[in-house]
C-alpha positions as CSV (number, residue, x, y, z in Angstrom):
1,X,-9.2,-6.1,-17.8
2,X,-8.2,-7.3,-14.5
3,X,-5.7,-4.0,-13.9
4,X,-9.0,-2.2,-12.9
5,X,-10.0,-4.0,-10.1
6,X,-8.3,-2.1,-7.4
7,X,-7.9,-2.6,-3.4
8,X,-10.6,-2.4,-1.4
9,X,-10.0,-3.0,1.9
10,X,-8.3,-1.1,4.5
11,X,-9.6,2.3,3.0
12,X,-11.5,5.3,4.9
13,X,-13.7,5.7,4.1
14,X,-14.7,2.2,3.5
15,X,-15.1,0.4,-0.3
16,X,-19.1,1.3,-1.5
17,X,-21.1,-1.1,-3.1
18,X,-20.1,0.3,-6.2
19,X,-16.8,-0.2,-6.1
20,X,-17.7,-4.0,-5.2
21,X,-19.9,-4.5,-7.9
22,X,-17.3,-2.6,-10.2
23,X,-14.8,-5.3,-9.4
24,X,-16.8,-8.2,-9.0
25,X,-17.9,-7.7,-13.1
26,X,-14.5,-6.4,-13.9
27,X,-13.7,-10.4,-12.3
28,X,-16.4,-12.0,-14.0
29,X,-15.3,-10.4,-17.4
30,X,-11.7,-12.0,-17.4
31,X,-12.7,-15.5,-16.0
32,X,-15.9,-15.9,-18.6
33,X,-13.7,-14.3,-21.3
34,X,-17.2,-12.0,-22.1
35,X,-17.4,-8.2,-21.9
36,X,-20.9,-8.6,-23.1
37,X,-22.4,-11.9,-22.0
38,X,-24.8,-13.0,-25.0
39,X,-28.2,-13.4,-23.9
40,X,-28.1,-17.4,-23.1
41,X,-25.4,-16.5,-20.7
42,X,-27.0,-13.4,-19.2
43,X,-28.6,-15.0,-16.3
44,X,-25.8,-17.3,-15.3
45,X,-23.2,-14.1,-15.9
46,X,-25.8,-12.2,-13.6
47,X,-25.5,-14.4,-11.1
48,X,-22.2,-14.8,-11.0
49,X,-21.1,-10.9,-10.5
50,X,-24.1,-10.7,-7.6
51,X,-22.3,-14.2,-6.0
52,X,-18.6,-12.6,-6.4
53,X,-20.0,-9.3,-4.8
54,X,-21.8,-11.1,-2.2
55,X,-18.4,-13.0,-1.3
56,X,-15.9,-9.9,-1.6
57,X,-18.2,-7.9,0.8
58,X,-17.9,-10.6,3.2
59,X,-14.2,-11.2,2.7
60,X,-13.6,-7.3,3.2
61,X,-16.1,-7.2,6.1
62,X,-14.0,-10.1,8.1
63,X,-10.3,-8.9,7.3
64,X,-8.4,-7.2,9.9
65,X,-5.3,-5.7,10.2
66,X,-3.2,-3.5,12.2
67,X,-2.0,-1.1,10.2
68,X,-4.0,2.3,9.9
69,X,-6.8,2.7,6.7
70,X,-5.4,4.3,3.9
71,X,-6.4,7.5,2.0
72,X,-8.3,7.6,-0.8
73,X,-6.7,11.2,-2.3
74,X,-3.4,10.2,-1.1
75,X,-3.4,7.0,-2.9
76,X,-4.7,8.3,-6.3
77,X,-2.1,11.0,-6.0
78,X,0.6,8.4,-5.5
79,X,-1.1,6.6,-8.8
80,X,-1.1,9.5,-11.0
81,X,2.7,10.7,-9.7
82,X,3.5,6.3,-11.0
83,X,1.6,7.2,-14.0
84,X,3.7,10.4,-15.1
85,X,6.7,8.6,-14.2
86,X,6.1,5.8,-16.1
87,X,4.1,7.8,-19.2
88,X,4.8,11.2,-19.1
89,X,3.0,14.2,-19.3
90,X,0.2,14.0,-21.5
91,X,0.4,16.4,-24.6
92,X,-2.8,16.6,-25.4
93,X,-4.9,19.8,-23.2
C-alpha cells in the first residue's frame, strides 16, 4: 500500500492538494490496517486522513533545501525507464 505514496516536496510545480490527500489515505490505510473503514470507524478514519493532510501540507510548506525542484515528466520517465528494467516490456497492446 505504502509504495504509492510518492515524494512531494521539492517538485515544480508544487504537490496539489490532491496528491496530499492521495497520500495522506494511502498512510492512513496501512497504519489502520482498513482500505474500507467500516462505518463505526468512518468518522475517526475521516479525521485522521484530513489531520495527516493538514500536517504533511505544513511539513512540505516549511522544508527547504538548496538543491533546484525537480521535474515532474523527468521523474516519471526515470520511473517507467526503472520499471522496464526491472519488468520488461509489457506484452500485452
Amino acid at each position: 500500500m505504502c509504495r504509492n505514496i510518492k515524494t512531494l516536496f521539492n517538485f515544480e510545480p508544487p504537490a496539489t492538494e490532491l496528491e496530499i490527500r492521495d497520500a495522506s489515505l494511502q498512510f492512513v490505510r496501512k497504519l489502520s490496517g482498513f482500505t474500507v473503514p467500516s462505518k463505526a470507524n468512518q468518522e475517526a478514519f475521516d479525521r485522521a486522513v484530513l489531520e495527516v493532510a493538514a500536517v504533511a501540507r505544513q511539513l512540505i510548506g516549511t522544508l527547504r533545501t538548496s538543491a533546484p525542484p525537480r521535474n515532474r515528466e523527468v521523474e516519471a520517465e526515470r520511473a517507467r525507464q526503472r520499471s522496464l528494467q526491472r519488468f520488461g516490456a509489457s506484452t500485452s497492446a
